[in-house]
C-alpha positions, 0 to 999 in steps of 0.5 A: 818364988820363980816358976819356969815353964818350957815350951818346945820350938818357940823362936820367942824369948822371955822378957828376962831370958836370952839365948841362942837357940830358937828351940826352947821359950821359957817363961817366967812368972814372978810371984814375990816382988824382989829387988833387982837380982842377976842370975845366970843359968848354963844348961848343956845337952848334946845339942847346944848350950844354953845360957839364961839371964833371969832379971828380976825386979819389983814390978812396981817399978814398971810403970807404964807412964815412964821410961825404965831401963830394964823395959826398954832392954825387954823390947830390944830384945824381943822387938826383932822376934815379933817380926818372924812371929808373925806373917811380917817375915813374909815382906821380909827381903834382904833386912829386917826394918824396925822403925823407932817413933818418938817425939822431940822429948824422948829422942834420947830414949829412943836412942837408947833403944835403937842402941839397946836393939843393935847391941843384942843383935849385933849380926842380926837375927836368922841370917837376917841383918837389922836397920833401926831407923830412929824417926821424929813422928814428924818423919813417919813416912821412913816407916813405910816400908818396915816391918814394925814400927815401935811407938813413945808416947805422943798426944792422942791425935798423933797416936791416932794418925800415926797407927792409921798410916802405919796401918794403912801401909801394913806395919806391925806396931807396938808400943812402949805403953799399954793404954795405946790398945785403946788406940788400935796398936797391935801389941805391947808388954803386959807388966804385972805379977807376970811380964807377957806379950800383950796382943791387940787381936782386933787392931792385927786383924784390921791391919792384915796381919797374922802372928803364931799360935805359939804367940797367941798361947803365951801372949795376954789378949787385949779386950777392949774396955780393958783399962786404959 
């Protein structure tokens, strides 16, 4: 069983939906486990034609400890709109900068995302153009100057030092896995029986930086002593 909700004037888009118009958000909430199952919707009005792609699948499957495809391909997607969703499209000039951290075992991952991101937006996003940098956290220093910086797995003390300069420098982070809110990363995916944002709301307000109230509504906010 799907259950659609619409909300008016959301530049956000669902983890399983993807559109052109910046004029409706849609979310969906996944009752039943089911295997993975394609489906695409075309709704026409007077004003644009929309086109939905629902993907569902076991959320199961979604572990928080492994790198899974149809994860990495909700990022990519949503990773751009965190940016204008929040006070970050303010340092905004001639391109958006997204800043992909990874450690030498995962760089083929990251890869994958960098690609993943370029192929959904591959003219960029609100007349804005796009540059991934794909970055050993040895090199965390590229990051400096983007707007948002997407983190893989690493030790704790790296993880610790990594979210300490970015915030330092005012770097939107998220990452892959939830047990970084623990660590002080602003956001990340909530994965469970419905897949939403999920806000560090503490970790944005030491970093300086403000996100929508439309994002905060759809969003699960992260408590600190939630489960690691």
């Amino acid at each position: 069983m799907i259950e659609v909700f619409w909300a008016q004037k959301s530049p956000f888009f669902c983890t399983f939906c993807y559109t052109d118009s910046s004029e409706y958000f849609i979310q969906i909430f996944i009752t039943v486990p089911l295997n993975r199952l394609i489906k695409e919707v075309k709704l026409i009005n007077n004003v644009f034609f929309l086109s939905i792609f629902i993907v569902l699948f076991q959320p199961a499957a979604l572990s928080a400890s492994s790198y899974d495809d149809y994860t990495l391909e909700i990022f990519s997607k949503i990773i751009p709109r965190f940016i204008l969703m929040s006070s970050q499209k303010t340092t905004i000039q001639n391109k958006i900068e997204i800043c992909i951290l990874h450690d030498k075992l995962d760089e083929r991952t990251a890869s994958s995302l960098v690609d993943r991101i370029q192929n959904n937006y591959p003219n960029g996003i609100k007349n804005y153009k796009l540059n991934v940098i794909n970055s050993d956290y040895t090199d965390i220093d590229l990051c400096r100057k983007s707007q948002l910086a997407f983190l893989f797995d690493t030790d704790e003390k790296n993880m610790d030092n990594s979210i300490r300069m970015l915030n330092k420098n005012t770097v939107f982070t998220m990452s892959y896995d939830a047990k970084y809110l623990v660590n002080g990363v602003d956001a990340t995916l909530f994965l469970g029986r419905k897949v939403v944002p999920y806000i560090n709301m503490r970790a944005l307000r030491q970093s300086g930086i403000e996100i929508d109230n439309t994002l905060v509504q759809i969003s699960k906010i992260y408590l600190q002593g939630d489960s690691k």
